[in-house]
N, C-alpha and C positions, 0 to 999 in steps of 0.2 A: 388623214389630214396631215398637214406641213407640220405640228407643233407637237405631239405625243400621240404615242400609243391610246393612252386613255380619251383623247378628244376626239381621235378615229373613228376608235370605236363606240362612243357617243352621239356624234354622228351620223356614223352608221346606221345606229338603231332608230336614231329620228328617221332620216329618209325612209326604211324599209317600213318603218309602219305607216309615217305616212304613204310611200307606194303602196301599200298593200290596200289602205282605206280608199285611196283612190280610182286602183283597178276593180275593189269590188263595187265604188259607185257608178263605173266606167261599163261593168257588164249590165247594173242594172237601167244606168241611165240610158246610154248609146252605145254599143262597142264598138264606133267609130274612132273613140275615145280611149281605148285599150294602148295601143302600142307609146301614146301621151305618158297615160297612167302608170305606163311600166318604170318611166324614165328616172323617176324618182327612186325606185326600185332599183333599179338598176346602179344610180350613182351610192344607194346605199352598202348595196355590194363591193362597191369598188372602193371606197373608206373604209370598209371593212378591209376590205385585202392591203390598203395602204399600213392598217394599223399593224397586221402580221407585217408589215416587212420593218415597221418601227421594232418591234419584238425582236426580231432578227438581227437586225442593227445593234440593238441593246444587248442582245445577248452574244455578240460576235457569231453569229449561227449564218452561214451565209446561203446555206439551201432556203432556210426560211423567207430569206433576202431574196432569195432567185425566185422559189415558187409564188411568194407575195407581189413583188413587181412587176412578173410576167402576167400576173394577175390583173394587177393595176393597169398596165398598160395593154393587157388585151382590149377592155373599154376604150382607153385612152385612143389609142390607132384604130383598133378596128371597129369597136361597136359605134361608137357615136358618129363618123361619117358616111354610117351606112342607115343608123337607128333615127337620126333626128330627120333625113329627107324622105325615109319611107312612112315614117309617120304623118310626117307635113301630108305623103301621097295619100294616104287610110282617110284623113279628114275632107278633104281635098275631093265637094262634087262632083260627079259622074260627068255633068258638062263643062268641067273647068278647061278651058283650053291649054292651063300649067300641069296638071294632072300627069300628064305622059312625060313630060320634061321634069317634075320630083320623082318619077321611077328612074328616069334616067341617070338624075342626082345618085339616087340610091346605087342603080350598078354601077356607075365611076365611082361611089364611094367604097364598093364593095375590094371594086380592084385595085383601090389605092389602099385598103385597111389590108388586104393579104399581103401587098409590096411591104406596108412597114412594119407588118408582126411576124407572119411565117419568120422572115430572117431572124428574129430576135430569139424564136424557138430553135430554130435551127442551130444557133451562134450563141449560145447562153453568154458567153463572152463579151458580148455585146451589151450586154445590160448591166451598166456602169451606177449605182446606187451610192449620194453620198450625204453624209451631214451637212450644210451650208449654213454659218446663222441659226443654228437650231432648227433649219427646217428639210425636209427630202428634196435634194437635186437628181432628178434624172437627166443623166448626159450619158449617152451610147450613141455606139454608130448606126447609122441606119443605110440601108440599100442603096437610098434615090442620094444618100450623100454623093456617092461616085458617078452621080445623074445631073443633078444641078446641085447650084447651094443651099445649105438649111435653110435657109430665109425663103426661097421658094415650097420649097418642101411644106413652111409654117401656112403661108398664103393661101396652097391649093386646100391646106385643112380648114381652115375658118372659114372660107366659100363656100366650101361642104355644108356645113355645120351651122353657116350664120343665113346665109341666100336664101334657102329654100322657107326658114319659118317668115322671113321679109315676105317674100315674095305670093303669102299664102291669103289667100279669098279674106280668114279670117282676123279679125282686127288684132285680138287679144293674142296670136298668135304670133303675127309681125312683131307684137309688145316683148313677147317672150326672143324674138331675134334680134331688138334693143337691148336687151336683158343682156345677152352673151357678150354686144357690142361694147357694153359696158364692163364686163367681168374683165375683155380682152383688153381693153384703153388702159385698165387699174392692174393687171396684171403686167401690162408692159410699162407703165410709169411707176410703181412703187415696189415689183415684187418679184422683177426678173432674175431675181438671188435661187430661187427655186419656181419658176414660172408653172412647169406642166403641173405641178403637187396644186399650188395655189390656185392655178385654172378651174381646174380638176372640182378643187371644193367649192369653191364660187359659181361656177357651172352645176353644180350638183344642188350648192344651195338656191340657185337661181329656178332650179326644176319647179320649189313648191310653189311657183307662178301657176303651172300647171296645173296641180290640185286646185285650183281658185277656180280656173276655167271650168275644168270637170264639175265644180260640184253648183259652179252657177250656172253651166250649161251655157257659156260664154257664147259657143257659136251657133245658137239658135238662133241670134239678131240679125245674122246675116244669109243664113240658112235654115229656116223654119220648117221647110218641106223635110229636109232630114234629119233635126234637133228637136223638135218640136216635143 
């Protein structure tokens, strides 16, 4: 997280258990409900990795800074514009006529999360880590810079990421793509001093919407033949 090592990794350990409680209700309730359940999981992972790269920072160790960030932002680029529309697709009935168009999501997302990370692997140079206000600024270059402007670059991600749970059959779902709408609004009015950090944790803290769904079995109101 933006604020210290120590709230990272407090954090962290919230998320991962609750992902963990969640994906084991998730096998037992519906594993439809699996790739949801990880999310949480997954963002606990990645406040974990923020918190090593706070360590790193602290202790002038700039490998720790490199291998933590690259960490960070492996989620950051790659997973989440691939991970939130394929899930929307796993929940997403067999006769949904959006069904084929969230895979679709999923492989634009795919090709857009290798354009912004492979380089970053490639280019360790490129991942630029600093203090701002107390909190982690990520600013590096990225590929599609020399393609359009960041500003676009920002747009094509939150489409990915925000569309697809809007656009989904199920109620609590679209709730959960107001949820980000909101993370995004307050990250760009109060927190642009470190935005991706802050995103990051707000979107992560936003996941335990999800455990809510999971354990009420949220989409069985609207699809009972497969939640039931």
């Amino acid at each position: 997280m933006c604020l210290s090592a120590p709230v990272s990794f407090a954090a962290s350990g919230f998320l991962v258990v609750g992902g963990a409680f969640a994906s084991w209700k998730a096998w037992n309730i519906n594993r439809r409900y699996l790739p949801i359940a990880l999310m949480p999981l997954f963002a606990g992972a990645q406040q974990f990795l923020e918190g090593n790269v706070w360590v790193g920072m602290n202790s002038a160790d700039p490998f720790t800074v490199l291998w933590g960030a690259l960490g960070f932002i492996f989620f950051t680029w790659f997973m989440w514009p691939i991970w939130i529309p394929f899930s929307v697709y796993v929940l997403e009935p067999p006769d949904s006529p959006r069904k084929s168009l969230f895979l679709a999501f999923a492989l634009v997302g795919t090709a857009f999360g290798i354009a912004l990370y492979v380089p970053h692997v490639l280019n360790p140079d490129w991942v630029n880590v600093t203090i701002n206000r107390d909190s982690l600024a990520y600013e590096g270059t990225m590929l599609l810079d020399y393609l359009m402007p960041r500003e676009m670059t920002y747009v094509i991600y939150l489409f990915l990421i925000i569309v697809p749970p809007l656009m989904s059959r199920y109620l609590h779902v679209k709730y959960f793509g107001l949820t980000l709408i909101a993370v995004v609004t307050l990250d760009i009015l109060l927190l642009r001093y470190a935005y991706i950090s802050f995103f990051c944790l707000l979107a992560g803290l936003g996941t335990l919407h999800l455990i809510y769904i999971i354990l009420r079995n949220k989409c069985a109101r609207e699809c009972p033949m497969l939640f039931a």
